[in-house]
N, C-alpha and C positions, 0 to 999 in steps of 0.2 A: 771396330767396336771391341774386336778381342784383346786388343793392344794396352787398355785400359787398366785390367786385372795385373797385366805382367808390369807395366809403368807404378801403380799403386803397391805394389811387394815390394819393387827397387825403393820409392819411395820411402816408406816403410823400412825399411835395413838400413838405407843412406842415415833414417833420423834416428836409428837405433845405433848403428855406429860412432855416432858425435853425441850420444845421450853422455850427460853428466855420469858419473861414479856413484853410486849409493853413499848416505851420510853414514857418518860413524853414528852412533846412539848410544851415550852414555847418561848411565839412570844411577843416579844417588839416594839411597836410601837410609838415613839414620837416624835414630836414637836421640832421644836428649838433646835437637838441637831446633833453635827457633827461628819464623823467618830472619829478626834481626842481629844474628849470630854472625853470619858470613858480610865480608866487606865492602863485597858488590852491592850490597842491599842496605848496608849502613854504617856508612863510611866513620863512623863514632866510636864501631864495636870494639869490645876490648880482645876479641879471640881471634888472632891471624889465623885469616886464610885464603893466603896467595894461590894454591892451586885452583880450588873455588872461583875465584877471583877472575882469575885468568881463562877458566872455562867461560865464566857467564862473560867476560870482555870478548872473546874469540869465538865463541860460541853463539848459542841460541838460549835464551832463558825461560822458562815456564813459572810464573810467580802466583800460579793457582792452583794447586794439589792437595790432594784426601789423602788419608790412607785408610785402608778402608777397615782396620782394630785397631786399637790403643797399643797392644802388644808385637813385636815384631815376629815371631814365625808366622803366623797368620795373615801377618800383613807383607811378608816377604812369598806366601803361599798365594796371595791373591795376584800384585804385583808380577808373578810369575806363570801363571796358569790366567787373568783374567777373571776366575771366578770367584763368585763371596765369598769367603772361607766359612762365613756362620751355617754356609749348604755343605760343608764339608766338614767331619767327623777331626780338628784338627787335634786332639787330645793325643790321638796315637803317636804323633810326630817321634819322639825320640827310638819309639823301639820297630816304627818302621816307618816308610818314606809315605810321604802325602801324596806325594806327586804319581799317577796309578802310572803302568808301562803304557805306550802310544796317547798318552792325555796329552792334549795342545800346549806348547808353550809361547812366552814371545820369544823364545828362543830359534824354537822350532820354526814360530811362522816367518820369522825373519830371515831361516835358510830355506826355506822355498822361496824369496822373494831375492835369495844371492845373495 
């Protein structure tokens, strides 16, 4: 019966040793640009963009996203941190940082996770 715990941990490390590698995660964020902008999504468009292109070919595509203000520090504040920006004072931004010291990032949570 005791044999069971110690078999279940080798277990356990055997399938943690062959676990895959954590993905890359890259997040695009910009400005002035529409879903049918990029070439992956419409192959008509008149604005090259091959590296675009080539991520959503090689990659993983997401073709349903917010952001969650019209304006981009706010929406780069949210994106970053997780939370509304309209619960957060984002007016201060240029003469000092939004982001408080020890507040969550996905940055953050992504290095606890390796």
């Amino acid at each position: 019966m005791k044999k069971y715990p110690l078999f279940l941990a080798l277990l356990v490390f055997a399938f943690q040793a062959h676990a895959a590698p954590p993905p890359n995660i890259v997040v695009i964020l910009v400005d002035d640009m529409g879903y049918g902008d990029p070439g992956c999504f419409n192959p008509d468009s008149k604005i090259p963009t091959p590296n675009i292109d080539c991520l959503a070919r090689e990659g993983m595509s997401f073709t349903d996203a917010l952001a969650p203000v019209a304006v981009c520090h706010p929406s780069r504040y949210g994106l970053m941190t997780g939370a509304h920006p309209f619960r957060t004072d984002t007016t201060v931004w240029p003469k000092q940082p939004l982001i408080k010291p020890g507040q969550m990032t996905i940055a953050a949570l992504l290095k606890t996770a390796g």
